[in-house]
C-alpha positions in Angstrom: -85.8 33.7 -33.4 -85.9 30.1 -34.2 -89.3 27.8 -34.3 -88.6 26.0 -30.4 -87.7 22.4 -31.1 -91.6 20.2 -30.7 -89.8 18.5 -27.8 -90.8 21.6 -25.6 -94.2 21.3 -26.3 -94.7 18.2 -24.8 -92.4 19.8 -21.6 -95.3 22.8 -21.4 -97.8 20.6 -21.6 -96.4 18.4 -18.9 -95.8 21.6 -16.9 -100.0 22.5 -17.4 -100.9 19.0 -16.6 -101.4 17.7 -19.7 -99.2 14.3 -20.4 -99.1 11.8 -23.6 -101.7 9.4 -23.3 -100.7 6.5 -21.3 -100.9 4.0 -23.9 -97.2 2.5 -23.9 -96.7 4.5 -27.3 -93.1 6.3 -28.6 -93.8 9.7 -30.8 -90.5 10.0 -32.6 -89.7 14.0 -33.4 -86.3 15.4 -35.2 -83.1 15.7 -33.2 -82.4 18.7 -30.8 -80.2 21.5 -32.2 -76.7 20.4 -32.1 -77.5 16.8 -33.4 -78.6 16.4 -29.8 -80.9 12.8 -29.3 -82.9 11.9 -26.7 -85.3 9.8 -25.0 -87.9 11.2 -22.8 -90.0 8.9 -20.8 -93.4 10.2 -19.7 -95.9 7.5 -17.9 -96.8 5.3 -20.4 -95.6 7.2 -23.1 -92.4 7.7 -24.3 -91.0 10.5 -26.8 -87.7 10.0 -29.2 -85.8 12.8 -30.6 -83.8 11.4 -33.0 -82.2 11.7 -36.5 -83.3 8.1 -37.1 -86.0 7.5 -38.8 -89.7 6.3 -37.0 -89.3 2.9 -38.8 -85.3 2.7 -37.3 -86.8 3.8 -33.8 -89.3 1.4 -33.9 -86.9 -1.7 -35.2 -85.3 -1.2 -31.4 -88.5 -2.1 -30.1 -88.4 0.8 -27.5 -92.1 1.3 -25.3 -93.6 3.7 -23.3 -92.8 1.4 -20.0 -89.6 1.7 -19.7 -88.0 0.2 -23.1 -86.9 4.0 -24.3 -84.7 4.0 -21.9 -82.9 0.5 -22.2 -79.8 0.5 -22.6 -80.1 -1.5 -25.7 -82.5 1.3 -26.9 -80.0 3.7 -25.5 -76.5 2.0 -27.0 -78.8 1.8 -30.5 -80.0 5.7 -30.1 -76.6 7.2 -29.5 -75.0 4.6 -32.6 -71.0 3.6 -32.9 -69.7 7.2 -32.4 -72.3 8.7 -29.7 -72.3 8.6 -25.9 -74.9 7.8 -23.4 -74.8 10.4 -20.8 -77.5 10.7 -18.1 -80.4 9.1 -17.1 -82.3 11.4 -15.2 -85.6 13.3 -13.8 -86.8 16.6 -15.5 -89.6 18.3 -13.7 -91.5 20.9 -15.0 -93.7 24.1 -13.3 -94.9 26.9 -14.7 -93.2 30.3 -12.6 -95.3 31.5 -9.9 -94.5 35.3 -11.3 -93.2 37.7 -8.6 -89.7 39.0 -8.3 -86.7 36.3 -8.8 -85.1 35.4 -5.4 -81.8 37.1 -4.9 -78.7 35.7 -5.0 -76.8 35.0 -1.5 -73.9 36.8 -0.5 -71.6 33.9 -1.8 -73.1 34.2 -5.4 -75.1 31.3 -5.1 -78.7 30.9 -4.8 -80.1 29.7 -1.2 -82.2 26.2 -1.1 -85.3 27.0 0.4 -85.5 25.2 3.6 -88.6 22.5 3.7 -91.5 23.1 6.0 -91.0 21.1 9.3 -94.0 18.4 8.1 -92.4 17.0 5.3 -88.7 15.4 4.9 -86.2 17.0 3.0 -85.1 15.7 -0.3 -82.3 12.6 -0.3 -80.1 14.2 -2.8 -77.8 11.8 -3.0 -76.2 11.6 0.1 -77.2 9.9 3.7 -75.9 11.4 6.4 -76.4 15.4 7.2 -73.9 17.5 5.7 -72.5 20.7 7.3 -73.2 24.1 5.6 -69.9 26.9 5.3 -71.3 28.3 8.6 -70.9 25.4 10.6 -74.7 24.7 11.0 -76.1 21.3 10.4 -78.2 21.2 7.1 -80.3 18.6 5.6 -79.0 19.6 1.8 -75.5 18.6 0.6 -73.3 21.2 1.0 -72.3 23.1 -2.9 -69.6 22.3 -4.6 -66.9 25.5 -4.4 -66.6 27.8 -7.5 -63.8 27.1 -9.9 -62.2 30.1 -8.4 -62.1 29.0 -4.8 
């Protein structure tokens, strides 16, 4: 089995709540498998995974406020031949342990439904969506499978 790229270390961590040190510094590591480069923003901290080199990473003057993910920084990261594909959240938790919740009879996995004291997550849409049974739902109703 391969050594896991150093990139997940800082996700674990993250996950046990240990975070980079808020100090507006970029730690530049080697690119994912595939060639694969990103920037990962952390409070305060930001960390590069890159074939450039630290000095090249630097030169685009990227921070840990924000600047990694410019899209300066970003255009210079992914170079004349690359793309720029999402800007996005990644959240981490450790498992809880216990058995995985089953799949639904459609295949895919249920959303837990949110307690009653706290709102349920704006995921992209605003107004209510209506789930396959004709109940109104809070959560965006899923896409249908390639097959349907």
């Amino acid at each position: 089995m391969p050594e896991p790229h150093p990139l997940l270390a800082h996700f674990t961590d993250a996950s046990d709540g240990r975070f980079p040190s808020c100090d507006g510094g970029v730690t530049v590591l080697p690119p994912l498998p595939g060639g694969l480069e990103c920037s990962v923003a952390f409070t305060g901290h930001a960390v590069v995974a890159t074939a450039l080199s630290a000095a090249e990473v630097h030169a685009g003057r990227p921070d840990g406020f924000g600047a990694s993910l410019a899209p300066d920084f970003l255009r210079r990261l992914a170079g004349p031949d690359g793309w720029i594909d999402t800007v996005d959240v990644t959240l981490t938790a450790r498992g809880t342990g216990g058995p995985p919740r089953p799949a639904s009879p459609n295949g895919r996995r249920e959303r837990t439904p949110t307690p009653a004291s706290s709102a349920p997550v704006n995921c992209g849409t605003t107004s209510r969506s209506t789930a396959t049974n004709g109940a109104s739902s809070p959560w965006p109703t899923a896409l249908p499978d390639a097959a349907s």
